[in-house]
N, C-alpha and C positions, 0 to 999 in steps of 0.2 A: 474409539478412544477420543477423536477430536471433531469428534460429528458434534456437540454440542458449538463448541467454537464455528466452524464452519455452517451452523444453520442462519446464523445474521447476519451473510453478508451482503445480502440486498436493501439491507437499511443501514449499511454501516456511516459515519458520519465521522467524516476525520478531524480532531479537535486538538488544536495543540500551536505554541508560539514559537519554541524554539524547533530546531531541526533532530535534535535527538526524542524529544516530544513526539515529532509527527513519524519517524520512523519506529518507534517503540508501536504507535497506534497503527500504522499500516503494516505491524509484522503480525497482525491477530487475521489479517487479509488474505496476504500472500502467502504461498508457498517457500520451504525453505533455500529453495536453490532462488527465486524471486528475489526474496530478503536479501539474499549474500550480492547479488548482482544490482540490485540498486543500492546498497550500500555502498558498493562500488564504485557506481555510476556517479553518486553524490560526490564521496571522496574526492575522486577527480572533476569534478564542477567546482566555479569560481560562482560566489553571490549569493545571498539568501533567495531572492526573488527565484533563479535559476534553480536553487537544492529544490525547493516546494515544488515550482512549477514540476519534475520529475516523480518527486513522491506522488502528488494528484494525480500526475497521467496516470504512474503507474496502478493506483488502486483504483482508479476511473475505470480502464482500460481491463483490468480481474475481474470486476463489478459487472460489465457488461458481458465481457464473453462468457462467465457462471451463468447470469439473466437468461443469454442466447441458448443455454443446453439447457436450462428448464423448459424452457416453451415447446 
């Protein structure tokens, strides 16, 4: 049912200015328990530079360990 979604996540490219931009784009990434807990995580963050630097890691950090169990 969401293997379509799930086949691009090693090209994904996160694109977007505001903060509900970039989490709407890193919830095509994540897992749904993922999603709820970085939203969370933002929530409680002070700063625009600070929300993104979280969102990044976090879909940096999905990107890689998916990468790691293909190989």
């Amino acid at each position: 049912m969401h293997r379509k979604r799930n086949q691009n996540r090693g090209s994904f490219q996160l694109h977007g200015e505001t903060i509900p931009e970039l989490l709407h784009a890193a919830k095509t990434v994540l897992s749904g328990r993922q999603y709820r807990e970085l939203c969370a995580a933002v929530n409680e963050t002070e700063g625009y530079a600070d929300k993104k630097g979280l969102i990044l890691a976090a879909v940096q950090s999905r990107i890689k360990r998916k990468e790691g169990c293909l190989e």
